[in-house]
C-alpha positions, 0 to 999 in steps of 0.5 A, spaced: 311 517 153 309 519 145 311 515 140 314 520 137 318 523 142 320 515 143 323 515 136 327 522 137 330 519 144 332 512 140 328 509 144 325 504 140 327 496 138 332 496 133 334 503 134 342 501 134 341 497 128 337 501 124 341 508 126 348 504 123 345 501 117 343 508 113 349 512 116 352 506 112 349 507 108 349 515 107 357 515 107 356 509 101 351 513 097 355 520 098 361 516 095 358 513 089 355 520 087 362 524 088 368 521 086 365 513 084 359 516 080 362 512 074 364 506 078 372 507 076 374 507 082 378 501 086 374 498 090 378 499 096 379 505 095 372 506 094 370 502 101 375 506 106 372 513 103 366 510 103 367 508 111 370 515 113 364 519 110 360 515 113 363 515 120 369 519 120 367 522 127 366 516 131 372 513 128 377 519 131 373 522 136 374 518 141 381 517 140 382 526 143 379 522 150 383 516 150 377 511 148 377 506 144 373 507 136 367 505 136 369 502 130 373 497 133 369 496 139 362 495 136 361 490 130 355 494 127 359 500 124 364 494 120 358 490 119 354 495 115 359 499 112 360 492 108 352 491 107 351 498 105 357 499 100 355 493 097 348 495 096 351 502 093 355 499 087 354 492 087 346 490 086 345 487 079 342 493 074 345 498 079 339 498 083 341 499 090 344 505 087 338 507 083 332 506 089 338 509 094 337 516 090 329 517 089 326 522 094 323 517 100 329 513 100 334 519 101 329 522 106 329 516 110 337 515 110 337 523 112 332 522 118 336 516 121 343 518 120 341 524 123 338 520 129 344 517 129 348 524 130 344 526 136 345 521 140 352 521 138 353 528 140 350 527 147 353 521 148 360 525 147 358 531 151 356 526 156 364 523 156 367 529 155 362 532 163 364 526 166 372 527 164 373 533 167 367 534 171 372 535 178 376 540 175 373 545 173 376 553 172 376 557 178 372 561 174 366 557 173 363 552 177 362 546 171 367 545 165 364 549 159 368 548 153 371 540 153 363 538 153 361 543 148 368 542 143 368 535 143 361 534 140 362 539 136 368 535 132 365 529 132 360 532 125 366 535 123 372 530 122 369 528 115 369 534 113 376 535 115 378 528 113 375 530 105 376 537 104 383 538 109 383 543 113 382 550 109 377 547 104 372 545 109 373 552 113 374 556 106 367 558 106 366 560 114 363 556 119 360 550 115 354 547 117 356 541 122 360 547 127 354 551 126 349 544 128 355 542 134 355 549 137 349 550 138 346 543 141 353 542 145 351 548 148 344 547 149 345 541 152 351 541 156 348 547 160 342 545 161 343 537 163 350 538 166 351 546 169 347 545 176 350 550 180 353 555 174 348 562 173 347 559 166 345 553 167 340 556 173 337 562 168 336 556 162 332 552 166 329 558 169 327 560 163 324 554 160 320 554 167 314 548 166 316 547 158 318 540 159 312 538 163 307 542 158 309 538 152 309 531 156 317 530 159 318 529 166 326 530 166 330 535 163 334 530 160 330 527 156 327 534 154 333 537 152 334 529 148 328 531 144 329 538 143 337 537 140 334 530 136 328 535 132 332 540 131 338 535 127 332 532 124 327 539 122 334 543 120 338 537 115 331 534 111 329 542 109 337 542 107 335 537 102 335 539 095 327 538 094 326 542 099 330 549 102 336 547 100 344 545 103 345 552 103 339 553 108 342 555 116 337 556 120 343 561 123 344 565 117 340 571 119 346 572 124 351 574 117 350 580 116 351 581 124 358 578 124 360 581 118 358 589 121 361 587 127 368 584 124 367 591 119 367 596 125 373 592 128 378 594 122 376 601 122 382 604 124 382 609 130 380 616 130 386 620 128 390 615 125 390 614 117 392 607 115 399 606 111 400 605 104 405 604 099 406 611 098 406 614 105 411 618 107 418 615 109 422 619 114 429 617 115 433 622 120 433 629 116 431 627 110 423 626 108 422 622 102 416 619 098 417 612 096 414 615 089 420 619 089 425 615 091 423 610 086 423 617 080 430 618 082 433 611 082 430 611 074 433 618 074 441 615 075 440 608 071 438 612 066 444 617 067 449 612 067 446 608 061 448 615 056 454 616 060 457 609 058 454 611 051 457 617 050 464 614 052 464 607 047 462 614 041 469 617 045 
């Protein structure tokens, strides 16, 4: 196979070693240039922020599922957690800090922890299939949105655990929903859906691709496929290129936003209500207008009367 589509499959020697040690890294950087930038942070503090940005995913994600965390299990997320957040802060003169910042490094850190991402998607999709594969809807002949979701949170629980709830979607679908949705989806229908119309029509219409570009399975094209794309999308993000606001999706904004627009129009006929609507109670039609004058009207009345009997 060509070596690059062996390096986007994670298909290489020291591909776990490598794939864990820069998202370490990237969670220890994001740390010391957010809220450690000045290193008055407690140290433990510091660490555990560092840990969750790092691998919030892979620390709650499997919990939905029953599994245990990769955090417990597997000693290299622990391991380079401690390496990375000590290269981070702890090198004399700053320098783990310094060269972690310059553009080579950070395009680096970038392309494996993106890595490291997209195999974890597929990873999950794989065991949420498997979890609910004999128990489909009567509607559809595969599971469809435990295989799709699950992924899908996995690159979201870092954002929720910084930011809370409202502040990592205040803004909209942030980037990671975006990401997650998109190659759940693709994956799962194309992998997993054998016997759905969807499933059917996407192979159909990818036809011979995969054998054109040199992959024998769709497996391993649709690996390929969601492994460039995470990689292409997040280096463009970077700020020496496009920049973070950059989706390749956003062309779909002004859509969403006219449909939403025509959603809310009311009905023909219909006029929408407001404060100063007619109020009608039995006989008598009022305005809140004019109820309001009246009121002033009476408190205004009282207030001389009670003056006139203290001049009596």
């Amino acid at each position: 196979m060509n070596p690059f589509y062996i390096f986007l499959a994670g298909n290489f020697p020291l591909s776990a070693e490598l794939q864990c040690f820069w998202m370490s890294f990237q969670g220890s950087m994001a740390v010391r240039n957010g809220k450690n930038h000045n290193l008055k942070m407690n140290w433990f503090h510091a660490f555990c922020l560092s840990v969750i940005s790092g691998y919030a995913g892979a620390t709650f994600t499997a919990l939905w599922m029953g599994r245990p965390t990769s955090m417990l299990s597997n000693d290299l997320n622990m391991a380079f957690c401690i390496i990375a957040f000590a290269i981070a802060n702890y090198l004399p003169y700053d320098i783990g800090y310094r060269i972690g910042n310059t553009m080579p490094v950070v395009i680096v850190t970038t392309v494996f922890a993106q890595l490291f991402r997209a195999m974890g998607l597929i990873k999950f999709s794989q065991i949420a299939f498997e979890a609910f594969k004999d128990n489909p809807s009567p509607y559809y002949p595969t599971p469809i949105f435990g295989p799709i979701l699950l992924p899908t949170l996995l690159g979201n629980f870092g954002g929720f655990f910084a930011k809370g709830f409202d502040g990592h979607l205040v803004k909209g679908m942030p980037w990671p929903f975006q990401n997650g949705l998109f190659c759940a989806t693709f994956y799962h229908f194309l992998v997993h859906d054998e016997d759905g119309f969807i499933g059917i029509g996407l192979r159909k219409i990818l036809g011979g691709l995969p054998k054109v570009v040199g992959v024998e399975d769709e497996h391993t094209f649709a690996v390929i496929c969601i492994s460039l794309f995470m990689q292409v999308v997040p280096l463009l993000q970077l700020k020496y290129f496009l920049g973070p606001s950059f989706s390749p999706f956003n062309f779909m904004t002004p859509l969403v936003s006219s449909i939403g627009r025509a959603v809310h129009i009311p009905l023909a006929g219909m006029k929408p209500i407001s404060a100063s609507a007619t109020v009608t109670n039995g006989p008598i039609t009022t305005t809140a207008k004019k109820r309001k004058r009246r009121v002033k009207k009476k408190n205004a009345s009282v207030s001389t009367s009670g003056e006139k009997e203290k001049e009596l």
